[in-house]
C-alpha positions as CSV (number, residue, x, y, z in Angstrom):
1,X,-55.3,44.5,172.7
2,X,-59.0,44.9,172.3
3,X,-60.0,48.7,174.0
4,X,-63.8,49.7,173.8
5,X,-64.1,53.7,174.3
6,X,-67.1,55.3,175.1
7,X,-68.0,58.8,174.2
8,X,-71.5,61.3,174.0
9,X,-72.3,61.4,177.4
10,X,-73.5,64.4,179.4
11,X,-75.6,66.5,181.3
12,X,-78.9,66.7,180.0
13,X,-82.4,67.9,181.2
14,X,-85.7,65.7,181.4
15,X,-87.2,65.1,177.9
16,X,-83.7,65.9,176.6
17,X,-82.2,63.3,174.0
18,X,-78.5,62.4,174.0
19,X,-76.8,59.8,171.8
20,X,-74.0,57.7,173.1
21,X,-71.3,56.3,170.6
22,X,-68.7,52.9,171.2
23,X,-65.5,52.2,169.1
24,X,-64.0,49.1,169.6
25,X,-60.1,48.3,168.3
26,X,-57.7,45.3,168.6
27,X,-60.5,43.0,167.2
28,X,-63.7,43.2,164.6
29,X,-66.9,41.9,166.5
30,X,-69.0,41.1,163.1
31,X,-69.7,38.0,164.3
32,X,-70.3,38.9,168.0
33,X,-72.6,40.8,170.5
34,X,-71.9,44.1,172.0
35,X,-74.6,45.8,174.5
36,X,-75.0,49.1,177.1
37,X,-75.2,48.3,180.7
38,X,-75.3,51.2,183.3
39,X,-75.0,51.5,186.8
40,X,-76.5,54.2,189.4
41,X,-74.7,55.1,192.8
42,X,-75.7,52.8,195.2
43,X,-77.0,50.3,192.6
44,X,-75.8,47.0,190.5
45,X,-74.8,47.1,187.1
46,X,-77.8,46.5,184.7
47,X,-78.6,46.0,181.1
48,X,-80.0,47.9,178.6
49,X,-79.5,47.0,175.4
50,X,-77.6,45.2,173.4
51,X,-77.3,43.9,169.2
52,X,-76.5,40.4,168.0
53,X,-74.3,40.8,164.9
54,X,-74.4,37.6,164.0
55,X,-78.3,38.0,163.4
56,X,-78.3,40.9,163.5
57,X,-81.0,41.2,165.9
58,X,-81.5,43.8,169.1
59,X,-82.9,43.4,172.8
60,X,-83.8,46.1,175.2
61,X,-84.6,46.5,178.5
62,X,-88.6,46.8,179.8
63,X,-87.4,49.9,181.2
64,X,-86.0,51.8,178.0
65,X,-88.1,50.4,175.3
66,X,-89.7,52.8,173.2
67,X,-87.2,56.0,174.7
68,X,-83.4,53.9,173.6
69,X,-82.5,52.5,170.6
70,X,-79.8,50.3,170.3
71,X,-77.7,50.1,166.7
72,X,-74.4,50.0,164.9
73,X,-72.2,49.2,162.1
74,X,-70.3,46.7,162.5
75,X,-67.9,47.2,159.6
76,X,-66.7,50.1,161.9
77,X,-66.6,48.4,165.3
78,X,-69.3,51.2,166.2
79,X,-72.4,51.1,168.0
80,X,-74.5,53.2,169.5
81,X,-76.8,54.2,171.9
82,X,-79.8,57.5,170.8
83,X,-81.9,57.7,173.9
84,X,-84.6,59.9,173.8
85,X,-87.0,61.0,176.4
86,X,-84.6,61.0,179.2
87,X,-85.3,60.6,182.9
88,X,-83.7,61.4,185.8
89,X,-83.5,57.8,186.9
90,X,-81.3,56.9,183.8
91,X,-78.8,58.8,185.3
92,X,-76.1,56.7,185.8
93,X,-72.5,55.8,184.6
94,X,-73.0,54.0,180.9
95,X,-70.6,51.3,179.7
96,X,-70.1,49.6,176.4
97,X,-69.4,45.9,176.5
98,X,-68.2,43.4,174.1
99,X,-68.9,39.5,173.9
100,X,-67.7,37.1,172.0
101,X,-69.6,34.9,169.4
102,X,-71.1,33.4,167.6
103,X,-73.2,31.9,170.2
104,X,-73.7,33.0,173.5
105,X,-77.1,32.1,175.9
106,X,-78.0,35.8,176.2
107,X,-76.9,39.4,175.8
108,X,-78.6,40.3,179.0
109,X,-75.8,39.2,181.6
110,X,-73.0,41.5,182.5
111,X,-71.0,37.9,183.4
112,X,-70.8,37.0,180.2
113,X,-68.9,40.1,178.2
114,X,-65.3,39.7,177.8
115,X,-64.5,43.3,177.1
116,X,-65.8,46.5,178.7
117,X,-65.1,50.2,177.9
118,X,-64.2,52.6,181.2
119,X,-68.2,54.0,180.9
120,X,-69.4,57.9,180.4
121,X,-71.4,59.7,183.0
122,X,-74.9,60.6,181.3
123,X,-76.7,62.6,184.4
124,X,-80.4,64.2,183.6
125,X,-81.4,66.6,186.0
126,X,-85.3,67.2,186.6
């Protein structure tokens, strides 16, 4: 049984940094994709990063680029999420997702994940 479990999140003021951490179990994903989405009250779930480990290559959204980065090992099932520069408007509930490879269209649609983790709250007040 494949479980992703989220941990790191928080409350944390503007400017503040805080680093959020995924373990997957049941399956090794060396070969697939695993990304962050999060979702705000009142909003749809969106992406914001994810890593290819088959090519080992990583995508980020417009809106986090340059404040998030996005890696892992996947020898450990791990992968993380350091965001820096926080905003209030990432607040939101931030899941880890898991999708299976090798090939897949794009990292960038929740649709497409076949496993998701139950999320952490990461709320940064201003």
């Amino acid at each position: 049984q494949v479980q992703l479990v989220e941990s790191g999140g928080g409350l944390v003021q503007t400017g503040g940094s805080l680093r959020l951490s995924c373990v997957a179990s049941g399956r090794t994903f060396n070969r697939d994709g695993m990304g962050w989405f999060r979702q705000a009250p009142g909003k749809e779930r969106e992406f914001v990063a994810a890593i290819n480990w088959s090519v080992g290559s990583t995508d980020h959204a417009d809106s986090v680029k340059g404040r998030f980065a996005c890696f892992g090992d996947s020898a450990k099932n791990t992968l993380y999420l350091q965001m820096n520069r926080l905003k209030p408007e990432d607040t939101a509930v931030y899941y880890c997702a898991a999708i299976l490879g090798p090939y897949f269209a794009t990292l960038r649609d929740a649709g497409q994940y076949d496993y998701w983790g139950q999320g952490t709250q990461v709320t940064v007040s201003s």
